[in-house]
C-alpha positions, 0 to 999 in steps of 0.5 A: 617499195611494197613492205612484205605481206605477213598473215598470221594465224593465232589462236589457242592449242588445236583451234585448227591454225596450221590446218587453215594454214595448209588449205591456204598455201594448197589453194591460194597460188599467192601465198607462202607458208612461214615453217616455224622452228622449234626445240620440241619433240616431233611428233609422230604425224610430223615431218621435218621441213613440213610441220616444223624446222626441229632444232635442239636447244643450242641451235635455237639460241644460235639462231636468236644469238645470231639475228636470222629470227624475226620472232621467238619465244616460249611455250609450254617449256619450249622454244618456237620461232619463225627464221627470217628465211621463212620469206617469200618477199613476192608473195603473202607470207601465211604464218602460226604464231603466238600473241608474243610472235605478233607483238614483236611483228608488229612493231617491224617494217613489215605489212601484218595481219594477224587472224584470231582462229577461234573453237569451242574448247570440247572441239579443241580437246577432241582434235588434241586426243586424235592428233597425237595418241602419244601425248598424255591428257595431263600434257593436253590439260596443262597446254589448255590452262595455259591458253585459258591464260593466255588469252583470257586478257586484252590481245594488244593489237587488232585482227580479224577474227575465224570461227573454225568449230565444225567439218560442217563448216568447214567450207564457211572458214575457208571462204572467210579466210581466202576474203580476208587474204584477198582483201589483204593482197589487195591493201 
């Protein structure tokens, strides 16, 4: 029996991840996009069930208590998991996840991909202003030192690595990324 395909795209706050992976499910017909749980604020531009699977902090650790997670772990003070009915057994599953998420995947019975999405921090700062108005820069300041510690070690594991740093690009990305998933279909 073929072991279920996980693709998961990494990478530091607003390097473009879930942007890659909505054009991925949007356009590849063999792909299914993995909604992630978590405990923090929706944010305005969000949708329930869309962007997110919103839980308070008991519905969480109910979720973990009772093993319905494949992965989970903390960010910034809040919780992110991914639910194992995120699934689709049939297809390449795409999922947002960070370095901790991947370890754990890793050393499961699952087929796993993990896909560095990369950008220069000034692009990076200027999508985390223009996503959300809400949020305070020292908000935006505190997550982008945390990623300069997060990924400024060893990552653990192999992967493939995207550049998404420009909308002039932006077709670039999107023809690496449907190469690697084809060729990952085709493992």
């Amino acid at each position: 029996m073929a072991k279920v395909k996980i693709l998961i795209l990494f990478g530091e706050s607003c390097a473009g991840k879930d942007y890659i992976q909505n054009w991925v499910v949007s356009n590849l017909p063999n792909t299914h996009k993995m909604i992630s749980c978590t405990t923090r604020e929706k944010r305005s531009n969000e949708q329930e069930g869309i962007d997110y699977f919103f839980l308070t902090n008991d519905q969480f650790a109910e979720k973990v208590f009772n093993g319905e997670m494949l992965e989970a772990s903390s960010y910034g003070g809040e919780f992110y998991g991914t639910s194992i009915d995120a699934l689709d057994i049939d297809k390449i599953n795409i999922g947002v996840m960070d370095i901790a998420g991947i370890e754990i995947l890793m050393n499961s019975d699952f087929d796993v991909l993990p896909v560095y999405v990369a950008a220069m921090p000034k692009t990076r700062i200027a999508r985390a202003i223009n996503r959300d108005s809400k949020t305070p820069v020292s908000k935006i300041c505190e997550r982008f030192l945390e990623d300069e510690d997060k990924f400024s070690g060893i990552i653990p594991f192999d992967f493939e690595t995207i550049i998404n740093d420009s909308k002039l690009m932006e077709q670039d990305v999107f023809s690496q990324v449907e190469e690697i998933i084809n060729n990952f279909g085709q493992k």
